[in-house]
C-alpha positions as CSV (number, residue, x, y, z in Angstrom):
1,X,0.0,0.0,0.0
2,X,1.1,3.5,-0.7
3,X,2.5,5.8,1.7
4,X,0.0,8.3,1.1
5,X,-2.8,5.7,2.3
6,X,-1.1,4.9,5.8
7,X,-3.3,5.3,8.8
8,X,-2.4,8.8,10.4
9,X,-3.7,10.9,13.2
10,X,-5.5,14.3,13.6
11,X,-2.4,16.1,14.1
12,X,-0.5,14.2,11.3
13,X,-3.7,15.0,8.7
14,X,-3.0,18.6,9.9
15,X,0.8,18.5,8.8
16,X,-0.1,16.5,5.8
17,X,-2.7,19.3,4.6
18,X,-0.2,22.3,5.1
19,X,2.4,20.6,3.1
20,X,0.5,19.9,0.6
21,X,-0.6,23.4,0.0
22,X,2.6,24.9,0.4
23,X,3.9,22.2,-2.3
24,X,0.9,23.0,-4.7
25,X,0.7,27.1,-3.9
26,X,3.6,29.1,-4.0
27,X,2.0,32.0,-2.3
28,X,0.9,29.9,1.0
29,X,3.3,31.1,3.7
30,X,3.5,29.1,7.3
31,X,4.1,30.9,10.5
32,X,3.9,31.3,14.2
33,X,5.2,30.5,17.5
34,X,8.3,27.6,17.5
35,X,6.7,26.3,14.1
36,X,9.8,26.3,12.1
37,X,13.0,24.4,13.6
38,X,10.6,23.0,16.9
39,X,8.0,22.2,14.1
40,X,4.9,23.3,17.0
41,X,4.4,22.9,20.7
42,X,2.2,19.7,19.2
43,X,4.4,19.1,16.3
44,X,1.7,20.3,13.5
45,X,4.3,22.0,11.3
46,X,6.9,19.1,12.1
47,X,9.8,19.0,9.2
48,X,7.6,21.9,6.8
49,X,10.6,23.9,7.2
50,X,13.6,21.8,6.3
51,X,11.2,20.9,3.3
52,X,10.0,24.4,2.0
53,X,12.4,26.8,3.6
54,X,12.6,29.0,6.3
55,X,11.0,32.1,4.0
56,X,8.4,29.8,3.7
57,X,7.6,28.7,7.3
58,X,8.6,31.0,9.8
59,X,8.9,31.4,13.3
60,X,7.9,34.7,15.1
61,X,8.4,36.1,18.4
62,X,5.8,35.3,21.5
63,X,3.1,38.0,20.2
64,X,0.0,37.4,19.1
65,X,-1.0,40.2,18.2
66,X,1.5,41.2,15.7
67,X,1.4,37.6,13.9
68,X,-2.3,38.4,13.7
69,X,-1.8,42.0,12.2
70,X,0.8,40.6,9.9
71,X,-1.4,38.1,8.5
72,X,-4.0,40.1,7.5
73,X,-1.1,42.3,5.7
74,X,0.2,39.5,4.0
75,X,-3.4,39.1,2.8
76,X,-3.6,41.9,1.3
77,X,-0.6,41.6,-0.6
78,X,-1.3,38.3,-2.4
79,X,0.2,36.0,-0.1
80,X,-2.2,33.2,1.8
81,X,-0.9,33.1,5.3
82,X,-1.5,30.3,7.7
83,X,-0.6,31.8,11.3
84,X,-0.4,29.3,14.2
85,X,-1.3,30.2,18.0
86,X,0.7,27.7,20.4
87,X,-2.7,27.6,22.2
88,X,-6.4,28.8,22.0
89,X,-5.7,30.5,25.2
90,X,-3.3,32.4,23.8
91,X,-5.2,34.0,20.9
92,X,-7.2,36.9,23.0
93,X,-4.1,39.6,22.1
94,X,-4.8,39.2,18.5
95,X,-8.5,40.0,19.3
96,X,-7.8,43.4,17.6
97,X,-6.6,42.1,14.0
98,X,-9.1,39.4,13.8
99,X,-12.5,41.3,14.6
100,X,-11.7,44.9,13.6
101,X,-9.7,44.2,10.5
102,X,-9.7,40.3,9.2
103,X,-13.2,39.9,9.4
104,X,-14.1,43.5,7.8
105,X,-11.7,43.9,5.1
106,X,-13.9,42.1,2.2
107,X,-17.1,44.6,3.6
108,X,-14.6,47.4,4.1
109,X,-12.9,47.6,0.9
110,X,-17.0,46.8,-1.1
111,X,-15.5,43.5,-2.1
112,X,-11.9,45.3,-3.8
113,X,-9.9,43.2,-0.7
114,X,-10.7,40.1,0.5
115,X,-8.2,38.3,3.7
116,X,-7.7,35.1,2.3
117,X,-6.1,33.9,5.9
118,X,-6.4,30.9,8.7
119,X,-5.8,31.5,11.9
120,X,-4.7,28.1,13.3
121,X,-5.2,27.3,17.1
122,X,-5.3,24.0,19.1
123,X,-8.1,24.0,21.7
124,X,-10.2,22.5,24.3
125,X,-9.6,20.8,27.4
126,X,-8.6,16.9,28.8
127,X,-4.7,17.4,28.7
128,X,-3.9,18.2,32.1
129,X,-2.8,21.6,31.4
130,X,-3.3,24.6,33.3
131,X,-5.6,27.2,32.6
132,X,-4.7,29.4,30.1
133,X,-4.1,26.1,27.5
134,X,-7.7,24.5,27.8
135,X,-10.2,27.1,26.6
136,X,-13.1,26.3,24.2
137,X,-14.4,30.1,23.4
138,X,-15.6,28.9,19.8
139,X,-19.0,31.4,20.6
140,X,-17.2,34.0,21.4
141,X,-15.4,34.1,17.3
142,X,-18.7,32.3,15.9
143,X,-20.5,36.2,17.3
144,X,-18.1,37.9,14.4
145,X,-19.2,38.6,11.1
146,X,-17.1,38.1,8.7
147,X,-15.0,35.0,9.7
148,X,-15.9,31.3,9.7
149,X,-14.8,28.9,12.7
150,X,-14.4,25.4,11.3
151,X,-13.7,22.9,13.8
152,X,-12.8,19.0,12.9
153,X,-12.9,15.6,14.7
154,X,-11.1,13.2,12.6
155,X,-8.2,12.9,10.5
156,X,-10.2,13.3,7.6
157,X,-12.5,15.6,8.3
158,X,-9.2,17.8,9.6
159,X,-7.2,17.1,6.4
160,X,-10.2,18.3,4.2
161,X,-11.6,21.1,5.9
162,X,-8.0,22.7,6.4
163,X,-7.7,22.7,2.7
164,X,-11.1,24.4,2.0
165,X,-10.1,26.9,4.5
166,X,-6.5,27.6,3.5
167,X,-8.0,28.1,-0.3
168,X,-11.3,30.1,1.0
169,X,-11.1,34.0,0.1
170,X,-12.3,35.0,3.5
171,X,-10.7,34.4,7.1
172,X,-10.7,31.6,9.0
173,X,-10.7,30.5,12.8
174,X,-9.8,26.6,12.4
175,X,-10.0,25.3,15.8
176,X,-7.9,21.8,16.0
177,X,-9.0,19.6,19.4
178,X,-5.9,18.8,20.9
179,X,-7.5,16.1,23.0
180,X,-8.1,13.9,20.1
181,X,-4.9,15.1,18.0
182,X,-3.3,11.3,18.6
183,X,-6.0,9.5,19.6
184,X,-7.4,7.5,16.7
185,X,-5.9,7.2,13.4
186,X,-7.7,7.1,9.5
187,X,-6.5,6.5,6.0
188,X,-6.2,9.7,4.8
189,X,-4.8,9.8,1.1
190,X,-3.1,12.9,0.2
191,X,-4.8,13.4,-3.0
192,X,-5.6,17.6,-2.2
193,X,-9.4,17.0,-2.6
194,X,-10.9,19.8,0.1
195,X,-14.2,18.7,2.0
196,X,-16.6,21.6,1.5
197,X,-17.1,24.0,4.4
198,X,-20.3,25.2,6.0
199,X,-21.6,21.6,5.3
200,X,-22.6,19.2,8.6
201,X,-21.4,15.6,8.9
202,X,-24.1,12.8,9.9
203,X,-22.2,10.8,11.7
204,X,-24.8,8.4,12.7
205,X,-28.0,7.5,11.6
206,X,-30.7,7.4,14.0
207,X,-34.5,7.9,14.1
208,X,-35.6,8.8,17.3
209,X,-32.9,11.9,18.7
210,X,-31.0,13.6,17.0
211,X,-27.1,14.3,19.2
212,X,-25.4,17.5,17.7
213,X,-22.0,17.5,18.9
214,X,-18.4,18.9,17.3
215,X,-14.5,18.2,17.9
216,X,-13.2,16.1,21.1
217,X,-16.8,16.1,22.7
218,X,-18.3,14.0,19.9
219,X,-15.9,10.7,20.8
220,X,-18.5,11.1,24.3
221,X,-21.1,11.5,21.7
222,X,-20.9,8.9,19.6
223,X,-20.4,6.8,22.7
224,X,-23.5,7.3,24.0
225,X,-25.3,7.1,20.9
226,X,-23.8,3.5,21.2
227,X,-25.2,3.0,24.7
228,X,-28.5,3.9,23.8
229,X,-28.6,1.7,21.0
230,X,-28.2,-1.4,22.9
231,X,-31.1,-0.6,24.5
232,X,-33.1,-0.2,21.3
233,X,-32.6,3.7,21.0
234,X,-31.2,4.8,17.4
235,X,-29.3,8.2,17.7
236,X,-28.8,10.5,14.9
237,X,-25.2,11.7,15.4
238,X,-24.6,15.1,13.4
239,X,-21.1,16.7,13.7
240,X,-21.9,21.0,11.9
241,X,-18.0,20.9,11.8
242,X,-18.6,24.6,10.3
243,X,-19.5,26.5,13.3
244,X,-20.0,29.7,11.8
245,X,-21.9,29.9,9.3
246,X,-24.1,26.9,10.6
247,X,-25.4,24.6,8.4
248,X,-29.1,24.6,10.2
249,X,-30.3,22.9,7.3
250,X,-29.0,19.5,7.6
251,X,-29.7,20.0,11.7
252,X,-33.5,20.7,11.4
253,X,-33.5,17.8,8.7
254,X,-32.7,15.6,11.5
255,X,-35.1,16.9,14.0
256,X,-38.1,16.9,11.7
257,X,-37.0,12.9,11.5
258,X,-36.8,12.5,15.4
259,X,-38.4,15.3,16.9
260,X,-35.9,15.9,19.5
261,X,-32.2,17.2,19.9
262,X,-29.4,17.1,22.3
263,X,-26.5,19.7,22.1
264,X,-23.4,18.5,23.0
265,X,-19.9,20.9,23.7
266,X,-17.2,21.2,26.2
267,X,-17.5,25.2,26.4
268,X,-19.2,26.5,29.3
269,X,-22.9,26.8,28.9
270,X,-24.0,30.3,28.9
271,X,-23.8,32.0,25.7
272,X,-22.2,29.0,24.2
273,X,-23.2,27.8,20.8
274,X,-25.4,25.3,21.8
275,X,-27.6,27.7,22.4
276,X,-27.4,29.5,19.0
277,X,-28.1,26.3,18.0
278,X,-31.3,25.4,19.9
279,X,-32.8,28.9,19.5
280,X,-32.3,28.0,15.8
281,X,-34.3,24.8,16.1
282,X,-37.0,26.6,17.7
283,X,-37.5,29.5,15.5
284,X,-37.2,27.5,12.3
285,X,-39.1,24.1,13.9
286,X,-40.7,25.0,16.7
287,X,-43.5,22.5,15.9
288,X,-41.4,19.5,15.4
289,X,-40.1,19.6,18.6
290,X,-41.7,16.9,20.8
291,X,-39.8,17.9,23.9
292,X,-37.3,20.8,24.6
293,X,-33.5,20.8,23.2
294,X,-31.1,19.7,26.2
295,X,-28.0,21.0,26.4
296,X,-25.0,18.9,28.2
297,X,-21.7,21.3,28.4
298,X,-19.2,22.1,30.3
299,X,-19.7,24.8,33.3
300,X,-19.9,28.6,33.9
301,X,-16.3,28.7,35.5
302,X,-12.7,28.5,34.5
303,X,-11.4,25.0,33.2
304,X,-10.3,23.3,36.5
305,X,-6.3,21.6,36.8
306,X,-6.3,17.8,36.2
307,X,-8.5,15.3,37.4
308,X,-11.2,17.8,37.9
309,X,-10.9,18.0,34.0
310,X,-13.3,14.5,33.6
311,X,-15.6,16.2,36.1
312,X,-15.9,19.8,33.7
313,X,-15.9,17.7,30.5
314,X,-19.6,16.4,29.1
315,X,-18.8,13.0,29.4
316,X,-21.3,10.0,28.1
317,X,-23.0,9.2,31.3
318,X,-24.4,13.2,30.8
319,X,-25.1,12.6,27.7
320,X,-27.0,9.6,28.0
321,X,-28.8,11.5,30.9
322,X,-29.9,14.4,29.2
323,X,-30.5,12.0,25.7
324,X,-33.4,9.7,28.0
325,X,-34.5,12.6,29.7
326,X,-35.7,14.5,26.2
327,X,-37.0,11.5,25.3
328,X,-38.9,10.9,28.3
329,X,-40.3,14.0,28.5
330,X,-44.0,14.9,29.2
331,X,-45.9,18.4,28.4
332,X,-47.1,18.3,32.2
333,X,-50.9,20.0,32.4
334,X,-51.2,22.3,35.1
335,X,-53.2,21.7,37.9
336,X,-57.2,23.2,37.9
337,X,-57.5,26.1,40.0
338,X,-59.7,25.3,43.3
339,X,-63.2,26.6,42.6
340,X,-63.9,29.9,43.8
341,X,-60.2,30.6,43.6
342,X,-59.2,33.8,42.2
């Protein structure tokens, strides 16, 4: 078999889809923290710049902000920079360049500029890291117009989507779970063929609920969606992959076939995307519903150190909770009044 159909990780699809855009584009540029001669805290950009050249993949020093301000310069020029941050924590700094001038250009400029760029960033929690290295603020980048944040969960998805994104005309937030970076591997041929953004994956077929989920949180997902079938409950498993712009389509297709929906994600619950996506459900299919969309996330409060990590994460016991109570649910009637009460 060939070496471009051995069975590779998450990260290793990553590494495979940078290379091969800076083989096949001459104007894709690499850069960021320790990705040149370290080749990435996580070893994404491993050997891209003993292979294309240090003009080519570059390292910068420790500041976000300025390799966020220099990509969108780059973009202007011609040039399709991919800018790495070490860590999603990391990427607040660079706040600035990505709302106020990445994600404006195409409207600011009446279409004459666009900022062909991806801002790369691993994410989430469940490595035992402190703080600062386990956030999941996907809602917070989904809110700005302008950009697209594309998350993936498997080597292929990650391979595919990367690709659409570093060849999109517009800015992108990809979003790369680290927890699941090494932990399954897929035959992934390296053959260039993108997977198209803004397009949701059906995971799993399934007729009576319908389990939204996206990167590390849908391994939980998919687990419980096995649980339940055992026990003669057939889960529809739908990964959006394209957070923003959502692909609500494919969703309320779903719920129309099962009537009800669990949201899954590892970002704390208020404001977090799951409920974009349930208001979504309601507005658009309101009269599907057969009980109200659950959400199972993570909490309200800072990602805690270590073991308390499992305990923050949605794992599948929640899910299978939160799938058996939606489908157990009841419209209760209230109580008459007492007669003669006023």
């Amino acid at each position: 078999m060939g070496e471009e159909q051995k069975a590779i990780t998450l990260v290793e699809a990553v590494t495979q889809a940078l290379a091969h855009e800076l083989a096949r584009d001459p104007q894709v540029v690499v850069f960021g923290q320790d990705v040149g001669a370290n080749g990435g805290v996580f070893r994404a950009t491993d050997g891209l710049q003993a292979r294309f050249g240090a003009e080519r993949v570059l390292d910068t020093p420790l500041a976000e902000n300025m390799i966020a301000g220099i990509a969108v310069g780059m973009a202007t020029q011609g040039l399709k920079p991919i800018a790495e941050f070490q860590f999603m924590g990391f990427i607040y700094p660079a706040l600035d360049h990505i709302l106020n001038h990445a994600a404006r250009l195409r409207n600011r400029t009446r279409g004459r500029l666009s900022c062909p760029v991806v801002y790369r960033a691993p994410y989430g929690g469940g490595i035992h890291a402190p703080e600062h290295h386990s956030e999941s603020t996907e809602a917070l980048f989904a809110h700005i117009p302008g950009l697209r944040v594309v998350v993936p969960s498997s080597p292929a998805r990650a391979y595919g989507l990367l690709l659409a994104a570093i060849r999109d005309p517009d800015p992108v937030l990809f979003l790369e779970p680290k927890r699941i970076y090494r932990a399954a591997k897929q035959r992934v041929p390296d053959n260039g063929e993108a997977l198209p953004l803004d397009c949701a994956f059906v995971l799993r077929e399934g007729t009576d609920i319908t389990l939204i989920a996206w990167g590390a949180s849908l391994k939980e997902t998919l687990a419980a969606a096995e649980q339940l079938s055992t026990e003669g409950i057939e889960a529809e498993v739908i990964d959006p992959a394209t957070l923003k712009p959502l692909d609500i389509h494919s969703i309320l297709d779903s719920v129309e076939k099962t009537r009800r929906c669990v949201v899954v994600h590892e970002a704390a619950r208020y404001a977090g995307l799951g409920a974009e996506i349930a208001a979504q459900i309601q507005e658009y299919a309101f009269d599907l519903l057969d009980a109200p969309v659950q959400r199972v996330t993570g909490y309200d409060t800072v990602m805690p150190y270590y073991q308390l990590e499992q305990v923050y994460l949605p794992g599948a016991d929640r899910i299978l909770a939160a799938a058996k109570s939606c489908l157990g649910y009841h419209r209760e009637t209230p109580p008459q009044k007492a007669r003669g009460a006023e």
